[in-house]
PAVOKE-461876 format. One record per residue: residue number from 1; x, y, z of N, C-alpha, C in turn. Coordinates in steps of 0.001 Angstrom, whole numbers, plus 500000, padded with zeros to 6 digits. Layout:
<sites>
(NUM; (X; Y; Z); (X; Y; Z); (X; Y; Z))
...
</sites>
This chain:
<sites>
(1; (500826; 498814; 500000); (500000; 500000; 500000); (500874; 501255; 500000))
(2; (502226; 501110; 500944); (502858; 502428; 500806); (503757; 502729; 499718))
(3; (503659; 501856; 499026); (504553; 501881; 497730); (503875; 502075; 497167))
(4; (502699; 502074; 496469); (502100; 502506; 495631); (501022; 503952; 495764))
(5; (500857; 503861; 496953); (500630; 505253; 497597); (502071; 506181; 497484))
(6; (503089; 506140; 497425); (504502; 507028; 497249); (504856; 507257; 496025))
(7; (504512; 505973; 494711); (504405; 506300; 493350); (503532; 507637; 493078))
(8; (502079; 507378; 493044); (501048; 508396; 493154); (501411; 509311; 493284))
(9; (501874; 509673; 494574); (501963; 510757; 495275); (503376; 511811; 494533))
(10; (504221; 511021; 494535); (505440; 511346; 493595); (504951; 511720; 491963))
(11; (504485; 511120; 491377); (503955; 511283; 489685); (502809; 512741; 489806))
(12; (501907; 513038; 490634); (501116; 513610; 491004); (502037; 514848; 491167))
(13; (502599; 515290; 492131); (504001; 516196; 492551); (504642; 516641; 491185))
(14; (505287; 515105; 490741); (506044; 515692; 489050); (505040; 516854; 488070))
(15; (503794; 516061; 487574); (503202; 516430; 487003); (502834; 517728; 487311))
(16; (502746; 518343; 488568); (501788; 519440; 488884); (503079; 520707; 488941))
(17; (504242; 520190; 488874); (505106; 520804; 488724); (505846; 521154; 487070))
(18; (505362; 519901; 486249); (505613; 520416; 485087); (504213; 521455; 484793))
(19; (503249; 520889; 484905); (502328; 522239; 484569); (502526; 523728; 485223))
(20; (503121; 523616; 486382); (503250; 524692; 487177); (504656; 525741; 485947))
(21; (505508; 524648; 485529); (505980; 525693; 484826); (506194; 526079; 483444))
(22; (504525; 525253; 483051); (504737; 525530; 481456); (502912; 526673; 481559))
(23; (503220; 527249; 482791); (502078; 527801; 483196); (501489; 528897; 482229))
(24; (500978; 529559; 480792); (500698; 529792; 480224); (499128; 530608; 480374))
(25; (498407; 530171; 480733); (497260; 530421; 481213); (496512; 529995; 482017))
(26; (496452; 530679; 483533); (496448; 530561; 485499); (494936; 529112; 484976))
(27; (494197; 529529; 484656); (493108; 528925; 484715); (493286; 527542; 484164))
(28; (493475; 527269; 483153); (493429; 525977; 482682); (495147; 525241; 483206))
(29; (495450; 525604; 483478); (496830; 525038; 484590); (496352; 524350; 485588))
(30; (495333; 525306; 486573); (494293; 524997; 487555); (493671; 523336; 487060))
(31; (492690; 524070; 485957); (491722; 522869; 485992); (492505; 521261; 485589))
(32; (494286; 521793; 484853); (494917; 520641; 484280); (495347; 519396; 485938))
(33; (495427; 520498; 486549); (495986; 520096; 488384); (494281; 519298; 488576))
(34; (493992; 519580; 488468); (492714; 519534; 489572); (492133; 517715; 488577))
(35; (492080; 518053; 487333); (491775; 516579; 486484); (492856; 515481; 487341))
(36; (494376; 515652; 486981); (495314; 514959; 487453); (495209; 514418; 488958))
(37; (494831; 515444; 489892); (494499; 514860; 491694); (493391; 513593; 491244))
(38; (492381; 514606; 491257); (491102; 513848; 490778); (491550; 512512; 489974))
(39; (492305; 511990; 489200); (492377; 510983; 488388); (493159; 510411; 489429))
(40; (494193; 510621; 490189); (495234; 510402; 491011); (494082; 509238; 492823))
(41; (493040; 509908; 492740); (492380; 510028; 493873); (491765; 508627; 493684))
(42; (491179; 508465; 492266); (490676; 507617; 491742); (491872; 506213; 491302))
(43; (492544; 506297; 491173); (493443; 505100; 491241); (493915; 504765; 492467))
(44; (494105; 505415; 493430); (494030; 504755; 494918); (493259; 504377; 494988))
(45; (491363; 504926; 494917); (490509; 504429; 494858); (490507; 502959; 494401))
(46; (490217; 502829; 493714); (491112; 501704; 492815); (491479; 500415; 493469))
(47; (493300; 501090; 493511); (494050; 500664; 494281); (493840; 499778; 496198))
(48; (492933; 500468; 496088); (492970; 500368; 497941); (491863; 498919; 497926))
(49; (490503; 499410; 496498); (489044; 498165; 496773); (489896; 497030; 496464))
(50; (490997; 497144; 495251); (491349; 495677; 494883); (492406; 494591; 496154))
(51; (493313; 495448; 496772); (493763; 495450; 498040); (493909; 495283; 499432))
(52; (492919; 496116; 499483); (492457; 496622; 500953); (493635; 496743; 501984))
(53; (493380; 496942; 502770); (494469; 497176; 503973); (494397; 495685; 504588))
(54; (496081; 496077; 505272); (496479; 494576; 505766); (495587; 494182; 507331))
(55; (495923; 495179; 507834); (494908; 495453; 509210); (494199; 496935; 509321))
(56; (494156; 497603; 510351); (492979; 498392; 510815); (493866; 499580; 510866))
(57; (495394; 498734; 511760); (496374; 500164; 511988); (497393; 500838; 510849))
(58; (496717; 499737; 509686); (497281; 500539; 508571); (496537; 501054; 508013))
(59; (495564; 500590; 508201); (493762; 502040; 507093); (494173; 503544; 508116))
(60; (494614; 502746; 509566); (494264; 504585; 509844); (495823; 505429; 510035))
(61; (496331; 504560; 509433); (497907; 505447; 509498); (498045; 505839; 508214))
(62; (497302; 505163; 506830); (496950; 505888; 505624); (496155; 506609; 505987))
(63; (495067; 506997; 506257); (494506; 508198; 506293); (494891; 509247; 507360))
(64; (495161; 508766; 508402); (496027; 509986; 509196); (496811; 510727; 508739))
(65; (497903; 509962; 508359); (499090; 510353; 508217); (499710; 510347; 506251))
(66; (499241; 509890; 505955); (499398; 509326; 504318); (498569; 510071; 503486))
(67; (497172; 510205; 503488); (496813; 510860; 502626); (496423; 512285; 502565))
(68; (497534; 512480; 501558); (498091; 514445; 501324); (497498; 514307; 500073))
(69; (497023; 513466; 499114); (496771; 514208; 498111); (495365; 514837; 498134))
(70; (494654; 514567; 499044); (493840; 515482; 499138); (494087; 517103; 499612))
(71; (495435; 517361; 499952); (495419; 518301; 500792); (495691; 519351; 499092))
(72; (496136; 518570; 498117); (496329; 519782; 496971); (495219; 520196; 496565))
(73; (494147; 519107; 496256); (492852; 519502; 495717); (491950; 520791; 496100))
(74; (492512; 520979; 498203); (491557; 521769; 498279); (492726; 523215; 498649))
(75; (494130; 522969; 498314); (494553; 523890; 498374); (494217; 524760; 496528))
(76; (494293; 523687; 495542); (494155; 524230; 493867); (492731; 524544; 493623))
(77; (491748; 524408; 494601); (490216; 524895; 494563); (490213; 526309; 495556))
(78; (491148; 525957; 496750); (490926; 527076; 497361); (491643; 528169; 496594))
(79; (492763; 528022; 495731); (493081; 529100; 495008); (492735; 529604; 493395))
(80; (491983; 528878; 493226); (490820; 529463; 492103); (489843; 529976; 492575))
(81; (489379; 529783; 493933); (488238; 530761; 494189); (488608; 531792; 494305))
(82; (490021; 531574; 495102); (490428; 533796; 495017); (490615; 534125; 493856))
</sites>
């Protein structure tokens, strides 16, 4: 689970950083980030039903502590609303 949760998370990072600097026009940069999480969110998704966790104290040490990629989504929404 944490290996493939660290791929994600890493490819997700790359990507949002090549868009970040072929940044051309603020808005569709945005929405290019926001497809990529979103697609990103959905292959853990994925990832996790075909899987599942080994025990209980690893579902909640992934979500405690592990899952950040939500934290871009609502930082790249919170900064299109300003």
């Amino acid at each position: 689970m944490e290996k493939f949760y660290n791929e994600t998370h890493l490819k997700l990072e790359t990507a949002i950083q090549e868009i970040g600097s072929e940044a051309d026009c603020p808005t569709k940069s945005i929405e290019a980030v926001i497809q990529l999480i979103i697609k990103s969110l959905s292959d853990l998704k994925d990832f996790i039903l075909k899987k599942d966790f080994k025990n209980t104290e690893e579902e909640i040490y992934f979500f405690k502590y592990q899952f950040q990629i939500v934290k871009y989504l609502i930082f790249v929404l919170g900064f299109k609303i300003l």
